[in-house]
N, C-alpha and C positions, 0 to 999 in steps of 0.2 A: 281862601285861595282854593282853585283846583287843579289838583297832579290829572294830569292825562293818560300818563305814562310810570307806571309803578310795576313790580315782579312781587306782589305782596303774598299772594294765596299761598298757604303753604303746601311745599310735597309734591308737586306739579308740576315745575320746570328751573331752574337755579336761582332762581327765590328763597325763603326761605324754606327748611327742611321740614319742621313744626308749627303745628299751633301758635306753640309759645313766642316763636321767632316771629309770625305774623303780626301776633298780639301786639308786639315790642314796636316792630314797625308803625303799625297804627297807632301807638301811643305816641311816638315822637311824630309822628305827621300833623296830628292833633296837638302835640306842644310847639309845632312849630306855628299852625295858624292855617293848616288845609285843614277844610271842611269835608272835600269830597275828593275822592280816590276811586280813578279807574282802575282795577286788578287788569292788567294785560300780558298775560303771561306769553309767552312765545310758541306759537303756530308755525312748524312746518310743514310740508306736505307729507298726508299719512299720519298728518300727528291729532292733537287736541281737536275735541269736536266740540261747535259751540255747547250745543247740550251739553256738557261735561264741566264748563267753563261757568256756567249762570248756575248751575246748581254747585259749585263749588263757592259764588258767592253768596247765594243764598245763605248758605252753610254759617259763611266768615261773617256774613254781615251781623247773624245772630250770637254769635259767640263775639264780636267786639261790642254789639250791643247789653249784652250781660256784663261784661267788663265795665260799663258805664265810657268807654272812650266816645266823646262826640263827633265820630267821624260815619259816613256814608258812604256804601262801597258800590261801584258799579261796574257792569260789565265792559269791557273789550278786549283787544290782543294785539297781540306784537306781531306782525304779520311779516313774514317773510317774502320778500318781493318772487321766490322761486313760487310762491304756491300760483297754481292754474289760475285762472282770473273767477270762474265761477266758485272755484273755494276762497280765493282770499275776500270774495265780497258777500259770504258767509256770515264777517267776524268783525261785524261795525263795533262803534265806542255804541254804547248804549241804545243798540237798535235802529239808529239813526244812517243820515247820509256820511256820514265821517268813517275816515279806518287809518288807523296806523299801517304805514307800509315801512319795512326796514330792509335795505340793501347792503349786499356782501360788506363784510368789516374790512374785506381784501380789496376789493374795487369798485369803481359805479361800473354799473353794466354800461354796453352805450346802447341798449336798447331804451333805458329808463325812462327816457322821456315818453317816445309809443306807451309802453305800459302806464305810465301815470293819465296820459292822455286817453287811452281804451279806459281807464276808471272811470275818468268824467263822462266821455259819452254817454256812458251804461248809467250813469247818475250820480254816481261817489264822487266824494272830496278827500282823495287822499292827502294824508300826512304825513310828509317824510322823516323818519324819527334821525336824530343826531347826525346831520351829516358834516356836521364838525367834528365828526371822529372818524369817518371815511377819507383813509390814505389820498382818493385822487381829489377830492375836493378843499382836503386839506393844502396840497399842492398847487392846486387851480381851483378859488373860491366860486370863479364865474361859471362854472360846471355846470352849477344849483339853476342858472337862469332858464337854458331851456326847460327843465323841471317846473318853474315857476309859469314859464309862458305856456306848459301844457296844463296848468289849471292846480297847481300842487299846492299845499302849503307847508311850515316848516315846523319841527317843532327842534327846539333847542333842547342840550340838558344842561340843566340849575348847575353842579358841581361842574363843566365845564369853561363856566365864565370865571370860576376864583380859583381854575387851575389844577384840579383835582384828575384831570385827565392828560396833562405834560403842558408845556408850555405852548405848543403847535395849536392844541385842540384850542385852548387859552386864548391865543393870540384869533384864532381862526373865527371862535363862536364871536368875539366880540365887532372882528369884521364883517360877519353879516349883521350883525346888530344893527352898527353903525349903515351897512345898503338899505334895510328896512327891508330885508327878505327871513324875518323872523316870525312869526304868528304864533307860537306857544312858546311857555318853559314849562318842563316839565322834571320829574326827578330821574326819572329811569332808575329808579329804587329800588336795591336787591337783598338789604338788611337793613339792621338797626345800626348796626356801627361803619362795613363797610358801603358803601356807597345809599348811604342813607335817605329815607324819603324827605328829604326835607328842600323848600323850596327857597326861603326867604335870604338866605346867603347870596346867593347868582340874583335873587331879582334885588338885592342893594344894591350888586354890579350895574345890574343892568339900569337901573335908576341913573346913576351915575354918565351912561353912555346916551342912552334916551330920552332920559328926562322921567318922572314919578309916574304921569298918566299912561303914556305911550308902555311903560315898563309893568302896569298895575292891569292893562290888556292881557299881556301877555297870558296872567293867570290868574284873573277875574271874568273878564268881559268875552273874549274869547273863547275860551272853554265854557262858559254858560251858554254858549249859543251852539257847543253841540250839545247840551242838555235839552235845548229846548228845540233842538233837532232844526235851527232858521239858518238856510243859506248862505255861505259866503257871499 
């Protein structure tokens, strides 16, 4: 499998604090059956510069590699929808056409849609990170649509679907599932123990709501194709 979305680097942003707490993470990501892990720590404006970010995984990838953990770490960010458009398209998933965008925890803008749609034009394929945890989409799942009709895709988080985030988010993630306006799952992974990288729990959920193959996109097929940098 691959996490898209993980806070793994340590020291950097509410991720882990240490080495040691990244280490941990990377160990149970790798017992859980992810091969590859994007570190996307969170960018806001004024904040992380990529430079800062690729030599930070440099850094992790060689220290989980002396640990012997079979995992691959790679760059991206957690992109906050406030950054200016020429910085947020700074901070692809792995230098590619792809970016995580993430909007207020307190509301959707209603600008969002223009913004996702200025992405595509410029070239990008944003990805709206959890917005089954955003209060007004929670409340009005069809929100997400114009998002989708300006060219978005979606990424889910894993401990959402088995309820790890109330029964709203629960009930919410499994309703888009079921529209088929889901294109990732991912962990949004902050530790080893609390909100842990792990994916395979949500994608049994999601097996269940989708069917095995449709569910085994989500975080196989999918996120290999922004490794391999190939258009939606």
């Amino acid at each position: 499998m691959i996490d898209i979305h993980c806070h793994i680097l340590p020291g950097i942003d509410d991720g882990p604090a240490d080495l040691a707490g990244s280490l941990a993470m990377a160990a149970a990501a790798a017992a859980d059956g992810t091969e590859t892990v994007f570190a996307t720590p969170h960018v806001y404006p004024q904040g992380l510069q990529r430079r800062e970010i690729e030599a930070a995984v440099v850094q992790f990838q060689q220290a989980v590699a002396e640990q012997g953990i079979p995992l691959t770490i790679l760059s991206g960010a957690d992109c906050s929808s406030s950054l200016e458009l020429e910085e947020l398209i700074c901070h692809p998933l792995h230098n590619g056409p792809y970016l995580l965008v993430e909007f207020p925890h307190t509301h959707l803008p209603s600008h969002a849609p223009e913004q996702i749609f200025e992405l595509v034009t410029k070239g990008n394929i944003p990805i709206i990170t959890h917005p089954e945890r955003n209060p007004d989409i929670l409340r009005e799942p069809e929100l997400l649509v114009p998002l989708l009709e300006s060219g978005g895709l979606v990424q889910l988080t894993a401990e959402s679907l088995t309820g790890g985030f109330g029964a709203d988010s629960r009930a919410c993630s499994r309703h888009l599932l079921r529209r088929g306006w889901v294109h990732f799952l991912a962990s949004d992974g902050h530790s080893a123990s609390r909100r842990p990288p792990k994916l395979s729990d949500g994608l049994k959920v999601a097996q269940k709501i989708i069917g095995f193959e449709s569910a085994r996109k989500l975080v196989v097929e999918s996120p290999a194709r922004i490794i391999s940098g190939e258009i939606w």
